[in-house]
BATILUM-29507 format. One line per field, with one value per atom (N, C-alpha, C, O): residue number from 1; residue in three letters; atom name; x, y, z. Coordinates in steps of 0.05 Angstrom, whole numbers, plus 32768, in hexadecimal, padded with zeros to 4 digits. Layout:
BEGIN
resi = c(NUM,...)
resn = c(ALA,...)
name = c(CA,...)
x = c(X,...)
y = c(Y,...)
z = c(Z,...)
***
This chain:
BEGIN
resi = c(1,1,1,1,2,2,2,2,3,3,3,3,4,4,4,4,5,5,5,5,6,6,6,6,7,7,7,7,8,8,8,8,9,9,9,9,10,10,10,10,11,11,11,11,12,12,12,12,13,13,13,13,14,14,14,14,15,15,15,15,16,16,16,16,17,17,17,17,18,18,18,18,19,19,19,19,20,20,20,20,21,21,21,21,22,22,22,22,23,23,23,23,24,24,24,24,25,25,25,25,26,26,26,26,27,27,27,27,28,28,28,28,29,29,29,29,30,30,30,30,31,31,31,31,32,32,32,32,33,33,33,33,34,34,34,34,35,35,35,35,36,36,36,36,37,37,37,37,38,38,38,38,39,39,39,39,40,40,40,40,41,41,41,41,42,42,42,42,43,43,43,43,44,44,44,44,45,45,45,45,46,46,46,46,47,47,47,47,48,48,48,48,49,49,49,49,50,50,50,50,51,51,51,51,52,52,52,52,53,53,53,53,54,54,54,54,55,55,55,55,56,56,56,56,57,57,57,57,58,58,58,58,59,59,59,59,60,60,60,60,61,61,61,61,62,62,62,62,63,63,63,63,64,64,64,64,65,65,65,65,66,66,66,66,67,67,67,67,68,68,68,68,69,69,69,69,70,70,70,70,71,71,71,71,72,72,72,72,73,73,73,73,74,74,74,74,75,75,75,75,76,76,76,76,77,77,77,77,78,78,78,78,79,79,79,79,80,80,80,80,81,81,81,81,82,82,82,82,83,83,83,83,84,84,84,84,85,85,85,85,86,86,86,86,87,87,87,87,88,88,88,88,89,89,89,89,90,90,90,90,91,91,91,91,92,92,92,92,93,93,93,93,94,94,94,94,95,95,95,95,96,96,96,96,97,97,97,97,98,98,98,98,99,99,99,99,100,100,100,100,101,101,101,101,102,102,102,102,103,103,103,103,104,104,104,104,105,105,105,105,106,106,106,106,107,107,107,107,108,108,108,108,109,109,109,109,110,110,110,110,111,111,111,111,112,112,112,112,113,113,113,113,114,114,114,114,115,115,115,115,116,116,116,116,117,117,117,117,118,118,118,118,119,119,119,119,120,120,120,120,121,121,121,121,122,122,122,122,123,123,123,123,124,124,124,124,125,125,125,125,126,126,126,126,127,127,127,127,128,128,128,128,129,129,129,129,130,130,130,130,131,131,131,131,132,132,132,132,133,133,133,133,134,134,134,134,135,135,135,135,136,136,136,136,137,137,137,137,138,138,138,138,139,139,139,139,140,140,140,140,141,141,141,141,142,142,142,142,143,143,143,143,144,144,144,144,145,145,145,145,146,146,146,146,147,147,147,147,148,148,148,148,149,149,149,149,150,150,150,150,151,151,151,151,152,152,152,152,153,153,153,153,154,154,154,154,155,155,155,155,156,156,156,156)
resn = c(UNK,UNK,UNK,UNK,UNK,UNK,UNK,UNK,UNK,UNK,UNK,UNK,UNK,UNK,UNK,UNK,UNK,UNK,UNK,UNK,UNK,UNK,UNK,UNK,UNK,UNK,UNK,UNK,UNK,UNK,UNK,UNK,UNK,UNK,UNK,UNK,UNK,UNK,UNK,UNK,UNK,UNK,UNK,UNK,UNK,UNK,UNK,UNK,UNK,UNK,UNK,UNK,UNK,UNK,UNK,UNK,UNK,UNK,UNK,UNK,UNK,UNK,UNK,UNK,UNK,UNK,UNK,UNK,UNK,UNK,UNK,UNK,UNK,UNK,UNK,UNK,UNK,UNK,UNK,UNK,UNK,UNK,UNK,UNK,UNK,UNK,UNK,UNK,UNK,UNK,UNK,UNK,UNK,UNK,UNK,UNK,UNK,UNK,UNK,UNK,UNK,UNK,UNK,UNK,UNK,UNK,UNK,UNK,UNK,UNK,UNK,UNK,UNK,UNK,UNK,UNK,UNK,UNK,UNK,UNK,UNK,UNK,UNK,UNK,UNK,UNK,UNK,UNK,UNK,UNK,UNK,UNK,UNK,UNK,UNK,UNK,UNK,UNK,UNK,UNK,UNK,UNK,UNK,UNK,UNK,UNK,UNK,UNK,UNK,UNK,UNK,UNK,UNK,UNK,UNK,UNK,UNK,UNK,UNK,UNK,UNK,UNK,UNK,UNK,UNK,UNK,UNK,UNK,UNK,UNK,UNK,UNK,UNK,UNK,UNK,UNK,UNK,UNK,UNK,UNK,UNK,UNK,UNK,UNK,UNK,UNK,UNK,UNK,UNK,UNK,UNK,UNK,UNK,UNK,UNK,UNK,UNK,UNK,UNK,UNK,UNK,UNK,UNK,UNK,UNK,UNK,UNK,UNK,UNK,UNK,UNK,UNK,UNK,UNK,UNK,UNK,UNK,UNK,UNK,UNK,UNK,UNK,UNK,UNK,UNK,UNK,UNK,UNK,UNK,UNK,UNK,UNK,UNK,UNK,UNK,UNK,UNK,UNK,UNK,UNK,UNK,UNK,UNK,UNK,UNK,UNK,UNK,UNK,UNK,UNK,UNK,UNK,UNK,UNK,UNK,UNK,UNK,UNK,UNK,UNK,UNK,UNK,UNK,UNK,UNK,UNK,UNK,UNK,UNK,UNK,UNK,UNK,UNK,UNK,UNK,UNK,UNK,UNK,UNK,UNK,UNK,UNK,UNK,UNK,UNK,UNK,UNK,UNK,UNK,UNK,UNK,UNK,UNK,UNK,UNK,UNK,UNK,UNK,UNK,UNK,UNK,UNK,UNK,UNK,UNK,UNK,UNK,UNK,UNK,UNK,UNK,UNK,UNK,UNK,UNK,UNK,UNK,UNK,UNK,UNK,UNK,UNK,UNK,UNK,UNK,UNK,UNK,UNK,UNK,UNK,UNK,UNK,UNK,UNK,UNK,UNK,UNK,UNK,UNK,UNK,UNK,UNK,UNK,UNK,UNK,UNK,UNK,UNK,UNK,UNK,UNK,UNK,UNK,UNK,UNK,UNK,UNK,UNK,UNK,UNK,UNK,UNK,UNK,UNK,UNK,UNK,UNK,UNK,UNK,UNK,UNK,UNK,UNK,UNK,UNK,UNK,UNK,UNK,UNK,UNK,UNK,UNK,UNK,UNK,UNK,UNK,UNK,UNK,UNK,UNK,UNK,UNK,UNK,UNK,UNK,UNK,UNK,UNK,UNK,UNK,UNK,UNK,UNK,UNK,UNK,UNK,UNK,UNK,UNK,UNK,UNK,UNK,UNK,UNK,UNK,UNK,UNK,UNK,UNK,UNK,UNK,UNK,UNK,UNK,UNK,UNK,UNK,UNK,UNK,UNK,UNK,UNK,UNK,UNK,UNK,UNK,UNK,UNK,UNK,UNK,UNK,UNK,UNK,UNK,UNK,UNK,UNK,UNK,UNK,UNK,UNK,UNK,UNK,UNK,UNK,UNK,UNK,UNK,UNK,UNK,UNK,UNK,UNK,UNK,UNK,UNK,UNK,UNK,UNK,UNK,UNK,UNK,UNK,UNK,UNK,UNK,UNK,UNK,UNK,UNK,UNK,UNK,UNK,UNK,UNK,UNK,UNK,UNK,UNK,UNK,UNK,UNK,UNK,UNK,UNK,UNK,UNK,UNK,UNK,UNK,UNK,UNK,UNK,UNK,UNK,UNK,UNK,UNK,UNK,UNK,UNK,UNK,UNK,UNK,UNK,UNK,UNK,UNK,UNK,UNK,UNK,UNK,UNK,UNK,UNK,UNK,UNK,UNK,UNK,UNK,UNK,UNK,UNK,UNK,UNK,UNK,UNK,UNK,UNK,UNK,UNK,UNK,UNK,UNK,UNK,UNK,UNK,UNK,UNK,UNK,UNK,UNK,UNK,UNK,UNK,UNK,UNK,UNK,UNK,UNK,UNK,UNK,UNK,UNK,UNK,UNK,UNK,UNK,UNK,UNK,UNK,UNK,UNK,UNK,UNK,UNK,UNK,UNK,UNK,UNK,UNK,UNK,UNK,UNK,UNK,UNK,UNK,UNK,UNK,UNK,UNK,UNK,UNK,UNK,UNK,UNK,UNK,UNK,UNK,UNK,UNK,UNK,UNK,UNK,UNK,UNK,UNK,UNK,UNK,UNK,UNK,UNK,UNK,UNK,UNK,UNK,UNK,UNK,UNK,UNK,UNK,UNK,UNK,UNK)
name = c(N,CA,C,O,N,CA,C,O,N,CA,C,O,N,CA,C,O,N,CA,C,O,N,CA,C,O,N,CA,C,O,N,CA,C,O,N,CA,C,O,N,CA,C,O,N,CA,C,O,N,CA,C,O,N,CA,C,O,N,CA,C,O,N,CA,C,O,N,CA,C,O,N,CA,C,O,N,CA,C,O,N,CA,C,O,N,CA,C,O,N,CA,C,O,N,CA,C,O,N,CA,C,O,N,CA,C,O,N,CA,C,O,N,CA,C,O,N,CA,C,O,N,CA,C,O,N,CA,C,O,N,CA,C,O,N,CA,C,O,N,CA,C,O,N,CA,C,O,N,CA,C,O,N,CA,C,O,N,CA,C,O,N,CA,C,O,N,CA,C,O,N,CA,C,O,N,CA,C,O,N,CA,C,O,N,CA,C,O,N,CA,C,O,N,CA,C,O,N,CA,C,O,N,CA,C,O,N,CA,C,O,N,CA,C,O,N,CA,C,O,N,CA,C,O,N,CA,C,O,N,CA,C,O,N,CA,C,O,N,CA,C,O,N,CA,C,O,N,CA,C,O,N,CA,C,O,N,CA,C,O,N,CA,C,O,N,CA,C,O,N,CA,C,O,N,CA,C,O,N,CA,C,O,N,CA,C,O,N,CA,C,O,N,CA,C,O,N,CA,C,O,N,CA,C,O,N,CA,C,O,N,CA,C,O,N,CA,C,O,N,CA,C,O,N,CA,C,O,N,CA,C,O,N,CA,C,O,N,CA,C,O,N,CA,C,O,N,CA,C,O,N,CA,C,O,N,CA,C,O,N,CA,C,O,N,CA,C,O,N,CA,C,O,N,CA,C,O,N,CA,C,O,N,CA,C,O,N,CA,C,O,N,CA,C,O,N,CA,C,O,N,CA,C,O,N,CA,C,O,N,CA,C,O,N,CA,C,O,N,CA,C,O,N,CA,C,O,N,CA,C,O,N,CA,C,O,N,CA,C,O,N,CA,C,O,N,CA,C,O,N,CA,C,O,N,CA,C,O,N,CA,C,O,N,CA,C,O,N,CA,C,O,N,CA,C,O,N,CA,C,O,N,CA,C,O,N,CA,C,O,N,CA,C,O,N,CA,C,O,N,CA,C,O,N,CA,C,O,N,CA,C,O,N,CA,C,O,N,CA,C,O,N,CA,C,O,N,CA,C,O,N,CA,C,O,N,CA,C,O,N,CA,C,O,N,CA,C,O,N,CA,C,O,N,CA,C,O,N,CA,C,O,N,CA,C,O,N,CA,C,O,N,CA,C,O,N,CA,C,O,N,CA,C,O,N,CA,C,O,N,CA,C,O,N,CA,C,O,N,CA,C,O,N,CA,C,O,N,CA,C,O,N,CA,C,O,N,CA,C,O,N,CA,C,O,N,CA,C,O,N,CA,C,O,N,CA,C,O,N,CA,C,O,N,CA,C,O,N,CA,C,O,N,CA,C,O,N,CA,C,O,N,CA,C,O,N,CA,C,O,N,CA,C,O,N,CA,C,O,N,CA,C,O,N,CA,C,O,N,CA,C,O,N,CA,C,O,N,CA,C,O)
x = c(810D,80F5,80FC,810E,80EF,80F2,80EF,80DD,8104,8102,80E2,80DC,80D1,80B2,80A1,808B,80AC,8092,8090,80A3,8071,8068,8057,803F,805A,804F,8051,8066,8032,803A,8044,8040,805A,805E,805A,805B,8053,8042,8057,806B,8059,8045,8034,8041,8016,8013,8001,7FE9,8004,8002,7FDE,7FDD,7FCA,7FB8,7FA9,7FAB,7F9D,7F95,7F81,7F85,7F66,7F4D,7F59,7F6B,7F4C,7F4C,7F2D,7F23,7F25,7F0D,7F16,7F25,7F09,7F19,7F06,7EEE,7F17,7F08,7F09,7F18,7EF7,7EF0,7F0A,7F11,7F17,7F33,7F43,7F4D,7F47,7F4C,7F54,7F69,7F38,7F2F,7F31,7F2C,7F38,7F34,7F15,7EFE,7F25,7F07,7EF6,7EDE,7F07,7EF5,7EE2,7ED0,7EE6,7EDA,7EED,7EE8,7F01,7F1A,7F2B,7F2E,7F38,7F55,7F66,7F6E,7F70,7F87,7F9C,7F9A,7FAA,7FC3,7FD9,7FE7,7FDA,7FF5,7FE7,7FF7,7FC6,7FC6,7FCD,7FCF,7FCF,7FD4,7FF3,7FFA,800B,801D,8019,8028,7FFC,7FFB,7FF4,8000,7FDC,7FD2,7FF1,7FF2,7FFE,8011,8025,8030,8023,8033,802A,8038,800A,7FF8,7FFC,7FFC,8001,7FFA,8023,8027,8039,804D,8051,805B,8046,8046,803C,8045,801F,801B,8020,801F,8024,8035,804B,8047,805F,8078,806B,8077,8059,8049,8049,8057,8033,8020,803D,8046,8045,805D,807B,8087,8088,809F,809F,8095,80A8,80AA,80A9,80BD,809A,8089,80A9,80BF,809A,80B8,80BB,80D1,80A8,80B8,80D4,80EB,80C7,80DF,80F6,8105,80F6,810A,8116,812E,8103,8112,811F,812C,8118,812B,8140,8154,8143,8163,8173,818A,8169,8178,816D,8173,8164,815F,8149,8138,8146,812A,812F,8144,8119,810F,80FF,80E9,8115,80FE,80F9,80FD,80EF,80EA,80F9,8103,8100,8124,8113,811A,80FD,80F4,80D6,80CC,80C2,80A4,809B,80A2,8086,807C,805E,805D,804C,8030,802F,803A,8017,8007,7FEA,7FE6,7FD7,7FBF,7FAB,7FAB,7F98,7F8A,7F71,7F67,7F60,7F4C,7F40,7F42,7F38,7F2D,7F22,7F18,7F22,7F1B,7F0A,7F12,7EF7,7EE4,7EDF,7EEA,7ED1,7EC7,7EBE,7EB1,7EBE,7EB2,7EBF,7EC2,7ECA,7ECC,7EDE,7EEE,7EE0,7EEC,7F03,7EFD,7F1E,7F30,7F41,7F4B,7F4E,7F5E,7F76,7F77,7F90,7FA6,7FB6,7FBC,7FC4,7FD7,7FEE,7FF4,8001,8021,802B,8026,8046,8055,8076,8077,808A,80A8,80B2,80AC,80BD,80C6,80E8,80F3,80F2,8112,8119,810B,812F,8140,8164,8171,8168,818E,8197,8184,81AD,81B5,81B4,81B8,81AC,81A3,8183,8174,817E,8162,8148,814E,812E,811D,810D,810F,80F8,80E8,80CD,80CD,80B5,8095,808B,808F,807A,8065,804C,8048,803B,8021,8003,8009,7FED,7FD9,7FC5,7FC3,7FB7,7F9F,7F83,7F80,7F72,7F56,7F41,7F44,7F28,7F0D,7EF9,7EF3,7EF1,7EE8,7EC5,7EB9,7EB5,7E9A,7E86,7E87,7E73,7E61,7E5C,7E56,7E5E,7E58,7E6C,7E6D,7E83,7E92,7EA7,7EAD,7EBA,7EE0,7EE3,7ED8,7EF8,7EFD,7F0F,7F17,7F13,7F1B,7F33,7F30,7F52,7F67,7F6C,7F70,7F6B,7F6F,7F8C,7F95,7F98,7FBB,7FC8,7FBE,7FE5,7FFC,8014,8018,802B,8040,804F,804C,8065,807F,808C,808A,8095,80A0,80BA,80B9,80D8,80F1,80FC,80F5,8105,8110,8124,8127,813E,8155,8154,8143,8166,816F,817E,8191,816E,8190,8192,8180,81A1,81A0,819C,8198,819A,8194,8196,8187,81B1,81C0,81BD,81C9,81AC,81A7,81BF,81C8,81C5,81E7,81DB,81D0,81DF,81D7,81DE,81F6,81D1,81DE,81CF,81BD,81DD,81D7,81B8,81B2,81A8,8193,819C,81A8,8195,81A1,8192,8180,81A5,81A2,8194,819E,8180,8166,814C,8136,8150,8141,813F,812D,8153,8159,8154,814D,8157,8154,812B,811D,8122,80FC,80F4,80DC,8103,80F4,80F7,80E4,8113,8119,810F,8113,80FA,80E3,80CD,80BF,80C6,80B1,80B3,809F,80C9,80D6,80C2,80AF,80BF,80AF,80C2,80DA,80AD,80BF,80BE,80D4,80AA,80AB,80A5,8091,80C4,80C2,80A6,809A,80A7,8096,806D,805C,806C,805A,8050,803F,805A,8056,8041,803E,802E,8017,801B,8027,800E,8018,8000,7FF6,7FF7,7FE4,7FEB,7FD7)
y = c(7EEA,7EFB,7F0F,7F1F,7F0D,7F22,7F3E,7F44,7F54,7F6C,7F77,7F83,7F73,7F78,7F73,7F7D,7F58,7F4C,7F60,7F6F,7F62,7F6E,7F65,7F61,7F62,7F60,7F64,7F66,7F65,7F74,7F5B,7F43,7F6E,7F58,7F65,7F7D,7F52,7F60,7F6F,7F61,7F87,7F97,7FA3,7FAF,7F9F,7FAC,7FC9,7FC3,7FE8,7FF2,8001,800A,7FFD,800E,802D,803D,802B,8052,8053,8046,8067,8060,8078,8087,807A,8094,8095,8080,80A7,80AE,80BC,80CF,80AE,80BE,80D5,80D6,80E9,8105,8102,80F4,8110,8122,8126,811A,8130,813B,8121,811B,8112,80FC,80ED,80E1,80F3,80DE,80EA,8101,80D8,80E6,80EE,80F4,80EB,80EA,80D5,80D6,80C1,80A7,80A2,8093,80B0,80AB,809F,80A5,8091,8080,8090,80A6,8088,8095,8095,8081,80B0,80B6,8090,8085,808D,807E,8085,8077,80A4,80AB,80B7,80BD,80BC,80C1,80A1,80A5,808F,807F,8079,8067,808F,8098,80A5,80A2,80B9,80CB,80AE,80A8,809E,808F,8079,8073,8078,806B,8077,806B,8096,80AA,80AF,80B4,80AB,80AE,809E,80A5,807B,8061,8067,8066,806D,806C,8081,807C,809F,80AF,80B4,80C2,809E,80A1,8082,8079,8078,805C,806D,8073,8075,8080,8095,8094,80A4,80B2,80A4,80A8,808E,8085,806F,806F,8060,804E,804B,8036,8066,806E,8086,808E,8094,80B5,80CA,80CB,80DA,80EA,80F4,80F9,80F3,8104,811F,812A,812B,8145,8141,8149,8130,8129,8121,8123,8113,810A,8120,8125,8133,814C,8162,8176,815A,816E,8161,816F,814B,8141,8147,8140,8156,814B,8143,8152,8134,811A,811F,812B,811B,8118,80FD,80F7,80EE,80D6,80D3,80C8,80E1,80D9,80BE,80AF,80BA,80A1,80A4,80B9,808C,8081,806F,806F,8060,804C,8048,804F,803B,803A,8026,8024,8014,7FF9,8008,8019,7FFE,7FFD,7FE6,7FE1,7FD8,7FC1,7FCF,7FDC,7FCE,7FD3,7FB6,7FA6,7FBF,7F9C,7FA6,7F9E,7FBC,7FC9,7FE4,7FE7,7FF4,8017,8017,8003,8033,8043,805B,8068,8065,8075,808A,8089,80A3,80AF,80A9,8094,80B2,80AA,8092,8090,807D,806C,8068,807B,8053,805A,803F,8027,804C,803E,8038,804A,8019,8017,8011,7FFE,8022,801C,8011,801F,7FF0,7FEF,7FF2,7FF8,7FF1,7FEA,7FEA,7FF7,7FD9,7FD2,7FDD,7FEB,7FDB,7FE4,7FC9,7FBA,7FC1,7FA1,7FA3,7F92,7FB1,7FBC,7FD0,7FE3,7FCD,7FE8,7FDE,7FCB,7FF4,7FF4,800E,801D,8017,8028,8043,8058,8041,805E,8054,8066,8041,8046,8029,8015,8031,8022,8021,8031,8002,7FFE,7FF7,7FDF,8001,7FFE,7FEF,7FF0,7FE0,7FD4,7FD3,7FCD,7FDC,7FEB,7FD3,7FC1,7FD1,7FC6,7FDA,7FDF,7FE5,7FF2,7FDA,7FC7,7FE5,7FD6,7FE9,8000,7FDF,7FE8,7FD0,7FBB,7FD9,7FCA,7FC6,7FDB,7FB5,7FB2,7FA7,7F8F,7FB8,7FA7,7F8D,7F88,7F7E,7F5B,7F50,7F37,7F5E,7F4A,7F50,7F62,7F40,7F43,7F51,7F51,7F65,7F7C,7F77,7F61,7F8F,7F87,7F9B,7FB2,7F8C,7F9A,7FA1,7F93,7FC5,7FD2,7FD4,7FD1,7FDA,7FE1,7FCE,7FC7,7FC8,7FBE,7FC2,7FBD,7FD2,7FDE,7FDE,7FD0,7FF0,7FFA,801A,8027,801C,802E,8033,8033,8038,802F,8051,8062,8059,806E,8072,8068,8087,8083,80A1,80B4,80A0,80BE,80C5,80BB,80E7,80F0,8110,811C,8118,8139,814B,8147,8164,8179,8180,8189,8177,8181,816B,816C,8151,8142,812B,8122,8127,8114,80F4,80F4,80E1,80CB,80CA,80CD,80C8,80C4,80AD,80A0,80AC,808C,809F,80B7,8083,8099,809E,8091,80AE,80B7,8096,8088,8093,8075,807D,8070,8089,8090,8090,8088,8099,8087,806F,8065,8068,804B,8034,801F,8034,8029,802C,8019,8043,803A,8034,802E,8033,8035,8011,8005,8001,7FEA,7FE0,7FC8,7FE9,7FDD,7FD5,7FC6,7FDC,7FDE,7FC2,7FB8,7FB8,7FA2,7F90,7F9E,7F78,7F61,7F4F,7F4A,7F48,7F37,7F1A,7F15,7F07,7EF7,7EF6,7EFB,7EEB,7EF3,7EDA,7ED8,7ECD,7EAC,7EB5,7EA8,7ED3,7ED4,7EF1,7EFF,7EF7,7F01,7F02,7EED,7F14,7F0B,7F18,7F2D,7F04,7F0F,7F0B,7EF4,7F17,7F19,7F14,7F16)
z = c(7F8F,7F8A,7F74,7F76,7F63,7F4B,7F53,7F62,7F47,7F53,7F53,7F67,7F40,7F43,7F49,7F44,7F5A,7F6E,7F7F,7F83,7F8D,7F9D,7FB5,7FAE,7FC5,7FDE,7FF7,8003,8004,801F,802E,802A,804A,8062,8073,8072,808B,80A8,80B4,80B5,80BF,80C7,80AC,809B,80A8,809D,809A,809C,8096,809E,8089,8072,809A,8082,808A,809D,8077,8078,805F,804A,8062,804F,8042,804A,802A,8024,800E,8009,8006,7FF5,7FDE,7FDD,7FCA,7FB1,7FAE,7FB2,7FA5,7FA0,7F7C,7F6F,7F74,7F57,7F4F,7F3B,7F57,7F41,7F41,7F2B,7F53,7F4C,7F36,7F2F,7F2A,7F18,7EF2,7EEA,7EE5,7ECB,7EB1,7EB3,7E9E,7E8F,7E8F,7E8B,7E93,7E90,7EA6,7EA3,7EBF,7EDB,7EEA,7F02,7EE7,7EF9,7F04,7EFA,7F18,7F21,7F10,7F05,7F0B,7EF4,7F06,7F1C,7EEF,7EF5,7F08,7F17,7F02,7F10,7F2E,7F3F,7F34,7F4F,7F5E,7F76,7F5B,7F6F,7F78,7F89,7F68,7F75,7F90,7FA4,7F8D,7FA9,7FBD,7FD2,7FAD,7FC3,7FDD,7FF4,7FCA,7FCB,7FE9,7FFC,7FDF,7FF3,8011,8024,800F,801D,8035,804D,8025,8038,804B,8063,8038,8049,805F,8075,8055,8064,8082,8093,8081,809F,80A8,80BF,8094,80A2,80B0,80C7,80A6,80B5,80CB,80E1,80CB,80DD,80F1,8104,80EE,8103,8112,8129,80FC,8116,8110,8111,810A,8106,810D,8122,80FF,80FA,80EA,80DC,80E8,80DA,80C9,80D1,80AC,8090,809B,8097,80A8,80B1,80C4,80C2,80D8,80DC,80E2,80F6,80C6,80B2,80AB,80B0,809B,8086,809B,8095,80B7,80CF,80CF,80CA,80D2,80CE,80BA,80BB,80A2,8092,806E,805C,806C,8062,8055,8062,8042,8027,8019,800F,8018,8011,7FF4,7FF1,7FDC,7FBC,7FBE,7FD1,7FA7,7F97,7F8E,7F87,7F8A,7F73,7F5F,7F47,7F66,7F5B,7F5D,7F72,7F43,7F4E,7F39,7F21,7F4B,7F2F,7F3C,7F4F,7F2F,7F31,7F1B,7F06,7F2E,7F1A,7F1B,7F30,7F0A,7F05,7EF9,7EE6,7F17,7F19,7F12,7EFD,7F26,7F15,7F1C,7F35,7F13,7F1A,7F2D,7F38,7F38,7F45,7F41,7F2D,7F4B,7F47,7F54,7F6A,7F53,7F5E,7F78,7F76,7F92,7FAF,7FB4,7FCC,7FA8,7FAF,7FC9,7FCD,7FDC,7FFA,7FF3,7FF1,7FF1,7FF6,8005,8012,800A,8025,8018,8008,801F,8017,802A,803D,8026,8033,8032,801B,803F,8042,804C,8060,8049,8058,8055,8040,805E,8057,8053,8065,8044,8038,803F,804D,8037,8039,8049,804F,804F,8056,8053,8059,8048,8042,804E,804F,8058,8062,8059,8067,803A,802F,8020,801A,801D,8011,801E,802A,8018,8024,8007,7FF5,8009,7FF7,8000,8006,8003,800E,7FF5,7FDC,8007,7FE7,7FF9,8011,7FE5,7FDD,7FD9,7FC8,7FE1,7FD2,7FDC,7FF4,7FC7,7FC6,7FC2,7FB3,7FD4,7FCF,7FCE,7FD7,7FC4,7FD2,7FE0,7FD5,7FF7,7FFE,7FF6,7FFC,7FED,7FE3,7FF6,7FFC,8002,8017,800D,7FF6,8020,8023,8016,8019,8002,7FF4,7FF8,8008,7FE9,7FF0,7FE3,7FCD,7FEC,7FE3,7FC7,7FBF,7FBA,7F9B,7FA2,7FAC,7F9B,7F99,7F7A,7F66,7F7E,7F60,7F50,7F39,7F70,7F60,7F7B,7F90,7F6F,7F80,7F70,7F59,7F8B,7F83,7F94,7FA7,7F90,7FA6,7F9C,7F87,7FAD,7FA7,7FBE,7FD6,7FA3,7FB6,7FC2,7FB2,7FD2,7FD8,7FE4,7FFA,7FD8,7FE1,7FFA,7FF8,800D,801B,800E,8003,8010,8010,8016,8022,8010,8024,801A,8002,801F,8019,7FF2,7FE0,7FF3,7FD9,7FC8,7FB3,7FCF,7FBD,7FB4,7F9F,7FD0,7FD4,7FE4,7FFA,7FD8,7FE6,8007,800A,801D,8038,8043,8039,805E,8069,8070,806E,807B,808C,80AC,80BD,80AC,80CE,80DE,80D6,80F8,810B,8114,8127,811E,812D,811B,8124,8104,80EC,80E1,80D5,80E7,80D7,80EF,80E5,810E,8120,8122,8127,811C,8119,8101,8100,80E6,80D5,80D0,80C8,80D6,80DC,80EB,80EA,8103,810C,8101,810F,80E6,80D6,80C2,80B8,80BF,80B4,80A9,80A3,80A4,80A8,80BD,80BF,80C8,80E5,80D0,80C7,80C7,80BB,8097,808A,808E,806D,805E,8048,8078,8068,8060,8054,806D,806D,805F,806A,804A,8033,8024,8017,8020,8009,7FF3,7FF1,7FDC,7FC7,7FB2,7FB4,7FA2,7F98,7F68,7F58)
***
C-alpha cells in the first residue's frame, strides 16, 4: 500500500458537523486548511466516544501532535452545509498512531458526495517534547479501535 493511500477500516467512527461563516473563504468554500480542524474533530470524539478522552491522555503525561498530514480534495464545501466526517485509526506503533479521514455531504434523495480524504499520523510524547512509548492503558483501548478485518478497506 503506498504511504498515501487512504482509507477507512471498520470500526468506523462518524460525527456531523455544520459549517459556519468563518469557515469559509472569499470564494464561499471551506478554507483548505479548516478541514485540518474537521479532521481533529472526527478523531477527537472518536477517542471520546470509544476510547479515551485527550484530556485524559494529557493527565498521563502525553501530547499527541501531528508528525504527518495528506488531504485529497474531491469537491467544496459551503456555507450551512451539514457534514459527516468519518474515521477510523488504521495503525498503531508503540509511540505513534495513524487515522484516516473521509469527509461527505450528504444530498436529499442522492448519494452523498465525498469532498476531502486524508490521514493524519501522530507521534507521543511528553511534556518536554521527548518521543515516549504511549502509556499500556492507552495503548491496550486505543488498539481496540484497530480494524479487525484488513480485507475490508474502502477506498475511494
Amino acid at each position: 500500500m503506498s504511504k498515501l493511500a487512504v482509507g477507512l477500516a471498520e470500526p468506523v467512527f462518524t460525527v456531523t458537523y455544520r459549517v459556519i461563516y468563518g469557515d469559509t473563504d472569499a470564494a464561499g468554500v471551506v478554507y483548505n486548511a479548516n478541514y485540518l480542524r474537521y479532521f481533529e474533530i472526527g478523531r477527537t470524539e472518536m477517542m471520546r466516544a470509544w476510547a479515551i478522552p485527550y484530556s485524559a491522555i494529557e493527565e498521563l503525561g502525553c501530547i499527541l501532535p501531528v508528525t504527518e498530514s495528506y488531504l485529497r480534495f474531491k469537491a467544496p464545501a459551503a456555507y450551512d452545509d451539514l457534514v459527516t466526517i468519518a474515521t477510523s485509526l488504521v495503525e498503531v506503533t508503540k509511540v505513534t498512531c495513524r487515522f484516516h479521514y473521509a469527509i461527505s455531504r450528504d444530498q436529499e434523495g442522492k448519494r452523498s458526495v465525498l469532498l476531502v480524504k486524508g490521514f493524519t499520523t501522530h507521534a507521543c510524547v511528553n511534556r518536554q517534547g521527548k518521543l515516549t512509548p504511549f502509556p499500556a492503558s492507552v495503548l491496550e483501548k486505543i488498539n481496540k479501535l484497530l480494524p479487525k478485518d484488513d480485507g475490508q478497506q474502502m477506498r475511494d
